[in-house]
C-alpha positions in Angstrom: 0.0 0.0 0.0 3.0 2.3 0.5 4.1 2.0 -3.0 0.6 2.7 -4.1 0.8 5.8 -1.9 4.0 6.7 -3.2 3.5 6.0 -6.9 0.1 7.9 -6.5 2.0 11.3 -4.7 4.6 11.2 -7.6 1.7 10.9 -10.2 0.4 14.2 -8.8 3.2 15.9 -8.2 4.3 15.6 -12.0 0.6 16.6 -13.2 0.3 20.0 -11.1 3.9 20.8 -12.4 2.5 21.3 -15.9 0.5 24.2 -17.3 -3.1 24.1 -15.5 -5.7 26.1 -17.3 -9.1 25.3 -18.1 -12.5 26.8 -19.5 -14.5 28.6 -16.6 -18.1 27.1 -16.5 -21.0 28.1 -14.2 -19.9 24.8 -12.2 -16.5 26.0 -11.3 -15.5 26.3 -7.6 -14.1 29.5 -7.3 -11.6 28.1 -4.6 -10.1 26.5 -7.1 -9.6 29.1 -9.3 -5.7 30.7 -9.7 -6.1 33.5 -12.0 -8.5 35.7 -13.5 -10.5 34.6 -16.8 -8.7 35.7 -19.9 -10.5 36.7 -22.9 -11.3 33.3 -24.5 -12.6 32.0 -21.1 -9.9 30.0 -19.8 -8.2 30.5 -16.7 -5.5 28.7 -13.9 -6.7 26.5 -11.6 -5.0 24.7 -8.6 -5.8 21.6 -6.9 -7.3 21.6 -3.7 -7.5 18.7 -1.0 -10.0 16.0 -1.4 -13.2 15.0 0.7 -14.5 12.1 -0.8 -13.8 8.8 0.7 -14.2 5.2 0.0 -18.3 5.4 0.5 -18.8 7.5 -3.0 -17.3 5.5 -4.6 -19.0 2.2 -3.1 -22.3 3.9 -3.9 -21.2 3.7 -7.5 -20.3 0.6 -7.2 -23.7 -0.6 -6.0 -25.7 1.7 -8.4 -24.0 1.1 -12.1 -23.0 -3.0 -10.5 -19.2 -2.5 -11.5 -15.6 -2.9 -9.0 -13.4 -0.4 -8.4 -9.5 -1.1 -8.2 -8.5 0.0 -4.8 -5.4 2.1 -6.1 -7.9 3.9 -8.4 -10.2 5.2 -5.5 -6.9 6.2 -3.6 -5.7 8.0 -6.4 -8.8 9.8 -7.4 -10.0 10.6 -4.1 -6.9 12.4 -2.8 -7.2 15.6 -4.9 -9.8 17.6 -6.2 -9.0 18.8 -9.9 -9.9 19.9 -12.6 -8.6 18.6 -15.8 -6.1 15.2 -16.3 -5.6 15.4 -20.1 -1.9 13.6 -20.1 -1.5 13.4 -23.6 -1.5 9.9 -24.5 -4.5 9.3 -21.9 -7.4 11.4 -20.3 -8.5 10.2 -16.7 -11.1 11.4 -14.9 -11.1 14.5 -13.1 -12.8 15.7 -10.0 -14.9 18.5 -8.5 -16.4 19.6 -5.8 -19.2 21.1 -7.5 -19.9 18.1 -9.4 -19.2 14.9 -7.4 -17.7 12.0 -9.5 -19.2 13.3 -12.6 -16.3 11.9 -14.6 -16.1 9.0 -13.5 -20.2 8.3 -13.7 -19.8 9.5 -17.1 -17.9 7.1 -18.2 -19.9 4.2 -17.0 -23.1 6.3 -17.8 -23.6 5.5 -21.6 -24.6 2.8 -24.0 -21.5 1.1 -24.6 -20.4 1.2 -21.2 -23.6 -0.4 -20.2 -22.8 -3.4 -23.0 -19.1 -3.8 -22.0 -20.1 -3.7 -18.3 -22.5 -6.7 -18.5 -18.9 -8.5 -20.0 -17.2 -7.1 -16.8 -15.2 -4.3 -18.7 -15.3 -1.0 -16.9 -14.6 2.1 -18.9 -12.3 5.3 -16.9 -11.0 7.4 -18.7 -10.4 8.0 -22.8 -6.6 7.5 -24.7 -5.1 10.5 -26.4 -6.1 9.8 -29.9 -9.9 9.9 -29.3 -9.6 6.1 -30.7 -11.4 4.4 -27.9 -11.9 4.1 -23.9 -9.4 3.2 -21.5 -10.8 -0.2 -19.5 -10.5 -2.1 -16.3 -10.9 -6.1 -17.5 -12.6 -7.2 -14.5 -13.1 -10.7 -16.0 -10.7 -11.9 -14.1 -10.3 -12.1 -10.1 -7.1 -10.4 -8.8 -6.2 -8.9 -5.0 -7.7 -5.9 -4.4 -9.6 -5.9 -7.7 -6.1 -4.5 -9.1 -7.3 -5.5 -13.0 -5.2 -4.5 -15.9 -5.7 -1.9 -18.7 -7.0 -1.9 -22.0 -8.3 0.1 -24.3 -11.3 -0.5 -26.2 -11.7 1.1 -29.7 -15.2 3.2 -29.9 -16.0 1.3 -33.5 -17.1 -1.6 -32.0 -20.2 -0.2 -30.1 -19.7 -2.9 -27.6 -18.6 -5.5 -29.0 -16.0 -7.4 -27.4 -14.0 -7.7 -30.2 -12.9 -3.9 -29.8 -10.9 -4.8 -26.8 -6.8 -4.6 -27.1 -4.0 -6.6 -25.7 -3.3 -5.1 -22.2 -1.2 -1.8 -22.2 -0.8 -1.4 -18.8 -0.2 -4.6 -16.0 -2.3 -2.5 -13.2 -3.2 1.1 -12.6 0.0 1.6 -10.4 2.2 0.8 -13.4 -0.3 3.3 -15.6 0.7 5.8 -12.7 4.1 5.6 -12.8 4.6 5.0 -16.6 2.3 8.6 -17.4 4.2 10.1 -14.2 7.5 9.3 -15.9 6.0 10.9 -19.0 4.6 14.1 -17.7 8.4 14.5 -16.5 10.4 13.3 -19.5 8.4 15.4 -22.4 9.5 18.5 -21.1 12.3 17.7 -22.4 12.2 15.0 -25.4 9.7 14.0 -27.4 7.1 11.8 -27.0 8.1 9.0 -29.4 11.5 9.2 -27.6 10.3 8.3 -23.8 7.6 5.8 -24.9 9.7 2.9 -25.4 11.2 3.4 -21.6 7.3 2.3 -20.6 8.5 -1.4 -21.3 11.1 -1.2 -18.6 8.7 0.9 -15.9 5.6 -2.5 -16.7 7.5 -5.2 -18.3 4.5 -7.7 -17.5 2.2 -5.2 -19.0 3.4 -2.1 -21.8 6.6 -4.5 -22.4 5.0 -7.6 -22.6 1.1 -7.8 -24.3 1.3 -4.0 -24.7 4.4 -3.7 -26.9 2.6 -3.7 -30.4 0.0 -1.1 -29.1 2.6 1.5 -28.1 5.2 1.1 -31.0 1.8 2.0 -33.6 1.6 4.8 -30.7 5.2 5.6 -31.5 5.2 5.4 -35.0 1.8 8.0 -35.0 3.7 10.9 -32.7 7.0 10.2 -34.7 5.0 10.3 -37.9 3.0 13.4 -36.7 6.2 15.0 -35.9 7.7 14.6 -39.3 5.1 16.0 -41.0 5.3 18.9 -38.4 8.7 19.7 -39.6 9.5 19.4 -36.3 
């Protein structure tokens, strides 16, 4: 559970070091708020300490008939904030003014509800707006600690729109995305990719190796074209 706590703390830590701006809405807590609302509408925000605990999230649990990993309610319930767009994946944010809105979201739709019957719990989106990042609950594990997939949105619930695994556990998400957030200051994003096969050998390095090299070759591709 350390690890978890420490993985979790390093995560955040590398998230709230980036650039945090987002669109001002009628819903936004204005003690989260960092700057003044520029011209377009966006402004700074800053994360504030969470409330929820393990409760919330059990009421979802009961309602929508999924499981929650334990490390994912850690991680989401420690901070409230209000955007976690990490490039190559989107995770839930969270709001005071809108309790677990995200996350219900994301469960809250038609093929949710299909890969859900199949044990297949959608959280968050990938960065390409291909398909939804999944929990494969099919199998028991401690702690409900399932690994990652993603599910490509063509499929409307079909199970045939589910990848290999990409990540071994949410942990090894955490510290693979944490590693990114720090390393793409500084190279690009084709270059720190491949590390992800050290950081989850079982998982990115093992059934996830051919998603992230067509991940590679897209940004590398991308960046060609760029000229950059």
């Amino acid at each position: 559970m350390e690890s978890n706590q420490n993985v979790i703390k390093d995560f955040y830590k590398q998230l709230f070091d980036q650039e945090l701006k987002t669109v001002f809405t009628e819903r936004t807590p204005s003690e989260m708020m960092n700057s003044e609302i520029d011209t377009d509408g966006w402004f700074c925000w800053k994360p504030v300490d969470g409330t929820f605990d393990v409760n919330n999230y059990r009421d979802i649990e009961k309602k929508i008939h999924i499981e929650f990993l334990k490390s994912f309610i850690e991680w989401h319930k420690l901070y409230f904030f209000l955007d976690c767009d990490c490039s190559l994946i989107r995770l839930p944010h969270s709001s005071p003014s809108e309790p677990l809105k995200e996350i219900t979201d994301n469960l809250d739709n038609d093929v949710a509800k299909d890969l859900i019957l199949l044990r297949i719990y959608p959280f968050g989106q990938d960065g390409n707006d291909i398909g939804l990042l999944v929990f494969d609950g099919r199998y028991a594990t401690s702690d409900n600690e399932f690994p990652i997939r993603i599910y490509d949105y063509d499929y409307n619930g079909d199970i045939e729109g589910l990848s290999e695994i990409i990540f071994s556990s949410f942990p090894k998400l955490l510290e693979c995305i944490s590693y990114f957030l720090q390393e793409i200051k500084t190279r690009k994003d084709y270059e720190i990719i491949p590390d992800f096969f050290n950081i989850d050998p079982s998982g990115a390095g093992k059934t996830g190796v051919d998603y992230w090299l067509e991940q590679i070759a897209m940004a590398k591709g991308n960046d060609d074209f760029l000229g950059n």
